[in-house]
N, C-alpha and C positions, 0 to 999 in steps of 0.2 A: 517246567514251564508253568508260571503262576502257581506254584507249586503242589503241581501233577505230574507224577512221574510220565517223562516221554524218553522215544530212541530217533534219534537222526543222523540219519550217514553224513546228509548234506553238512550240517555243524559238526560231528565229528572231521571230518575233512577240513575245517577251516581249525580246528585243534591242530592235526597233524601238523597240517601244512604250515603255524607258527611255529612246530618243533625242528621247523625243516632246517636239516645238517646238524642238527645239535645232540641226536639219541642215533644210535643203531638202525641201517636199516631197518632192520626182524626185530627191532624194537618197539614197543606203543606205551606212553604216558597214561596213568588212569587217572580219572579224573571226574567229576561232576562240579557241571555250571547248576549255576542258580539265576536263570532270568524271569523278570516280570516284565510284562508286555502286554498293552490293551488288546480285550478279548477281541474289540472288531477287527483286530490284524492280521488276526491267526480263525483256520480251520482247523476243529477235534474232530470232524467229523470221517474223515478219510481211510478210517480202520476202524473196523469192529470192536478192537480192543481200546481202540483211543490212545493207543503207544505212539502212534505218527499224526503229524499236526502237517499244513501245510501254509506257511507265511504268507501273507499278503506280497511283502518286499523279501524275498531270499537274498538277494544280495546285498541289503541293509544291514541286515542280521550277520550272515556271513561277517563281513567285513568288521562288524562292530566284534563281536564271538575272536576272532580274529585278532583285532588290536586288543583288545583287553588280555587274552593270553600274553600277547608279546610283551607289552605293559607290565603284567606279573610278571614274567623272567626278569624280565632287565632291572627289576627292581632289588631282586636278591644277584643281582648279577651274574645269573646261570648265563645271559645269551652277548655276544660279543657286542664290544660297545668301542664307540671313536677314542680315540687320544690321540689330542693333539701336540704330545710331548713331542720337542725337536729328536731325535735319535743322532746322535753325534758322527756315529759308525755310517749311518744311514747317508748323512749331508756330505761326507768324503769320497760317495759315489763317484766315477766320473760323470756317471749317467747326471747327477745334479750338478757338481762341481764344474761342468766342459762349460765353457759358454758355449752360447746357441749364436754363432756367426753369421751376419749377412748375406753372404754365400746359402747356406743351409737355410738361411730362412727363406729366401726368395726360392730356392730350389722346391722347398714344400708347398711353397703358394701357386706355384706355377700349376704343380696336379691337377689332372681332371678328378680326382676323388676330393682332395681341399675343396676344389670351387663348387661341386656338386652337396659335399655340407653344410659349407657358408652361405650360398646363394640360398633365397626365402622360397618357397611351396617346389623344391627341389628332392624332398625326401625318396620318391616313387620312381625318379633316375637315375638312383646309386644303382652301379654298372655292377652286372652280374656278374661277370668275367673278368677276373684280375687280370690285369695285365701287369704280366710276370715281369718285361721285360722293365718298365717303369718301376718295377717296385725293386729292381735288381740297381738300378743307377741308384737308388737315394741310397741303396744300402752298399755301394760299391766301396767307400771308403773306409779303410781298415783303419782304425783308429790307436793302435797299439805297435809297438815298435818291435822288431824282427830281429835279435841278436847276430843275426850272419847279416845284415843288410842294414844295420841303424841309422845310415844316410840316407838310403831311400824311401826310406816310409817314417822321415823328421817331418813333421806337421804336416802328415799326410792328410787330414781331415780337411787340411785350407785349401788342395789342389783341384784342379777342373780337370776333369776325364771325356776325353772323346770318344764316344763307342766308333767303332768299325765295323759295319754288319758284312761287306761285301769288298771285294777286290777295289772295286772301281772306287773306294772313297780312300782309296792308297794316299792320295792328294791330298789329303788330311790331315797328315800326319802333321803335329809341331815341333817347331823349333824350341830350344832352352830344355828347360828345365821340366816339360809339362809329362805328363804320365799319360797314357793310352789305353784306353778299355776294349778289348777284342774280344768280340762274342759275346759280351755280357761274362766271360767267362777268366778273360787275361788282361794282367795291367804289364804293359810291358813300359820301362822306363830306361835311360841311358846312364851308364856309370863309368869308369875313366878307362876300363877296358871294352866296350863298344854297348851294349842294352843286357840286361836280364828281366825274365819271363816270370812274372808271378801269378798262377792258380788266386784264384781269388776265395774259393772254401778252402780247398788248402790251406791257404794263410788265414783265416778263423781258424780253424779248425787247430791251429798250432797255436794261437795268442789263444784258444781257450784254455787248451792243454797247460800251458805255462802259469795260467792265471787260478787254476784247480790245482796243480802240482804247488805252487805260492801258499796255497789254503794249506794244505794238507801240511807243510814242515811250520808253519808256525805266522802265519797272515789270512785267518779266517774269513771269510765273508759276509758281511752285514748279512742280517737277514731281517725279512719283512711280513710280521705276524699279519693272517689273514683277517679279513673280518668276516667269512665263510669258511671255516676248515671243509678242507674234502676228505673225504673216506675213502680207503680202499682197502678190498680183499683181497688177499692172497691166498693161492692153495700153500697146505701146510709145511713142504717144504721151502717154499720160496718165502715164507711169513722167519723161517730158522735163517735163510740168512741175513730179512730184513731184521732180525733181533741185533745179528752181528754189526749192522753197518749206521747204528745212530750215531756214535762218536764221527765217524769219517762225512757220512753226510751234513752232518752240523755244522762242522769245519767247511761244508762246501757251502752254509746257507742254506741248508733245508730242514725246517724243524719236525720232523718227526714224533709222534708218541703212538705209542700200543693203544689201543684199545677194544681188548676183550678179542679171544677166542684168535682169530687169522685178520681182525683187522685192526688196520693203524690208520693215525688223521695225520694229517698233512696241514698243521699250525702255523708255517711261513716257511719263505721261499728266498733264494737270492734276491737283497737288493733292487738289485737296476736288471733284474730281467723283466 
């Protein structure tokens, strides 16, 4: 500082914290800044040895100490940076390809969670408590097709479901073609031998199965490079048989790499999750 050799935690921390996700945990950058800064800003006087100084503004400093690191990576391109290349694999999602229907859009807008976003000085009354039951209807429609049942879940995304909490809405039922949400938990619907019963995770749970088994013999899935890789450790056996499983996980959309010792980063993800 003005160049007097000093030590600060407070600015070493604003170091770290621009290395943050990019080194080893149990890892630290070495490093020495060089700042000048008017004397009337700063106190030497704070330690006997004059090694700790204490700034007028900390948080000026900080934040400045800060960008300037980050500023240096990105410049040698050590730290993740935007592209906005289209990704071809990416835009054949359904997640991006489905159109987003009228149906579905008014069903979002309806939410007490939608209008407690969009409404202005509303931030302070997003609702603690999900409400499970709300977030189980938008998520009710299975959007992928059931090989034992292909007529019944044909553009299953465009139908309205009536939940039935209780006996007494027996009265509810529809006529045609319409599907029925029971419990939050069954779509029961009619087909030319009287109705069949569909589990509603259940059926996830089998369009995922189908849709991973698809990856796996030769129909990979997009994957969607982070701009945060995450880390994780494993103990040493379980690190032997994430060594085994980068080809298959890659195939599923998940980029995997080693690094160092029991831990591996986690570089991109399926797609449209």
């Amino acid at each position: 500082m003005n160049n007097r050799y000093i030590k600060s935690a407070y600015l070493n921390h604003a170091v770290i914290s621009a290395f943050n996700d990019m080194i080893a945990k149990d890892s630290y950058p070495m490093y020495a800044l060089f700042i000048d800064l008017d004397p009337s800003r700063l106190d030497i006087n704070v330690h006997p040895t004059k090694q700790e100084i204490k700034f007028e503004d900390e948080k000026l400093i900080y934040a400045f100490v800060q960008s300037a690191v980050k500023h240096a990576l990105a410049q040698f391109s050590i730290s993740p940076t935007l592209d906005f290349d289209l990704d071809i694999s990416i835009q054949q999602t359904e997640a991006v390809s489905k159109p987003f229907t009228e149906q579905q859009r008014s069903s979002a807008t309806a939410s007490s969670l939608f209008n407690t976003f969009t409404q202005k000085h509303q931030a302070h009354f997003i609702e603690r408590k999900s409400n499970l039951q709300a977030w189980d209807e938008t998520s009710a429609p299975v959007q992928e097709k059931l090989t034992s049942q292909p007529d019944f879940l044909d553009d299953f995304s465009n139908r309205n479901f009536i939940s039935l909490v209780s006996p007494q809405d027996i009265n509810k039922l529809p006529t045609g073609d319409a599907y029925i949400q029971l419990h939050y938990t069954f779509i029961i619907a009619q087909n030319n031998n009287g109705f069949i019963a569909i589990h509603q995770q259940n059926a996830h749970e089998r369009i995922l199965y189908e849709k991973f088994a698809n990856a796996v013999i030769g129909k990979p899935i997009p994957t969607q490079r982070s701009l945060f890789p995450l880390s994780i450790t494993f103990t040493p056996q379980d690190a032997i048989v994430m060594n085994e499983l980068f080809t298959d996980l890659q195939l599923l959309g998940y980029l995997v790499e080693p690094f160092g010792s029991n831990t591996f980063v986690i570089q991109g993800t399926p797609a449209d999750v």
